[in-house]
C-alpha positions in Angstrom: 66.8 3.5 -14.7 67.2 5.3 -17.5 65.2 3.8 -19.7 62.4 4.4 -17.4 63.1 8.0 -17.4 63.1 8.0 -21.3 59.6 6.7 -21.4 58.6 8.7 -18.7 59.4 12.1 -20.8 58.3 10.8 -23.9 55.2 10.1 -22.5 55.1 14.0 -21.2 55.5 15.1 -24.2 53.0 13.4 -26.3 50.8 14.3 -23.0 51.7 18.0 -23.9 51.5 17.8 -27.8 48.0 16.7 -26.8 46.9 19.4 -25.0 48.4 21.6 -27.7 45.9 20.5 -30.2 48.1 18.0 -32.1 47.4 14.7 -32.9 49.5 12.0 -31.3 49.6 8.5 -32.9 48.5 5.7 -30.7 47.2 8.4 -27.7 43.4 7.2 -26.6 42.1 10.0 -24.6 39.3 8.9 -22.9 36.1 11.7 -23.3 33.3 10.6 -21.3 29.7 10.6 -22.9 27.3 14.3 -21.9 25.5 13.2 -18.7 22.7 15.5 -18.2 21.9 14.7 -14.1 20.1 18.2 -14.1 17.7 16.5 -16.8 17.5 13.2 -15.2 16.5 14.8 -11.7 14.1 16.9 -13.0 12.4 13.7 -14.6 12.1 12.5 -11.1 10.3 15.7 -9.8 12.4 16.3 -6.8 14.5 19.1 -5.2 18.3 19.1 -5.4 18.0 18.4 -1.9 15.8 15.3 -2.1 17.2 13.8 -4.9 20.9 13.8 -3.5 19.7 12.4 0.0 17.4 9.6 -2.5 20.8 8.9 -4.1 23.3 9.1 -1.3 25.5 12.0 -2.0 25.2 15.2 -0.9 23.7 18.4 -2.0 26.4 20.2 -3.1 28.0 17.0 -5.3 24.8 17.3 -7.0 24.7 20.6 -7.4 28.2 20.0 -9.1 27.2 17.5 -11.1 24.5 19.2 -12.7 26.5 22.7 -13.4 29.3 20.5 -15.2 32.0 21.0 -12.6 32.3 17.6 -11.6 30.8 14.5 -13.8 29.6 11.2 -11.8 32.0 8.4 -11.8 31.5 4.6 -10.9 28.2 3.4 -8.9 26.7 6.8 -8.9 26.9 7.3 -13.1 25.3 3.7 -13.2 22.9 4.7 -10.7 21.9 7.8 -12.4 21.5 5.8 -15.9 18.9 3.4 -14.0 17.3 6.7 -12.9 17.2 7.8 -15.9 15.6 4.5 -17.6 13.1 4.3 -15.2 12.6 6.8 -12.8 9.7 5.9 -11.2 10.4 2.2 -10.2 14.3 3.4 -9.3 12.8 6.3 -7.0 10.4 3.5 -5.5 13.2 1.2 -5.3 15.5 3.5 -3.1 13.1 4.8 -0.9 12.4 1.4 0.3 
């Protein structure tokens, strides 16, 4: 049990020499890629309102999404990158 412990501290404190700016051998933080959903939306010409109901969340999500308070995860970021390759034939696609 105590070995546990150790490791679990040591890991708290590389977590917080992280956050205090200092580099911390063989630490991955993982920084997701800028998703601009405001951008991709807009390529679709619909409302907030249209495009979350298209899309399957809701409004406020969106809304989240696309001021940077939140950042799509899973099926919804993959969704939003076929959008955004295509978003003619995706809109098509999901209204049928």
């Amino acid at each position: 049990m105590g070995e546990v412990f150790e490791s679990v501290m040591r890991g708290l404190a590389e977590v917080e020499a992280h956050l205090g700016g200092k580099k911390v051998p063989g630490l991955k933080a993982h920084i997701p890629a800028a998703f601009d959903v405001a951008r991709i939306r807009a390529a679709t010409g619909l409302t907030q309102r249209e495009f979350a109901g298209r899309i399957g969340v809701s409004r406020r999500t969106l809304e989240n999404w696309e001021q940077g308070r939140r950042v799509p995860q899973g099926p919804a970021r993959a969704l939003l990158r076929l959008i955004d390759a295509d978003p003619e034939a995706m809109l098509k696609r999901l209204a049928a």
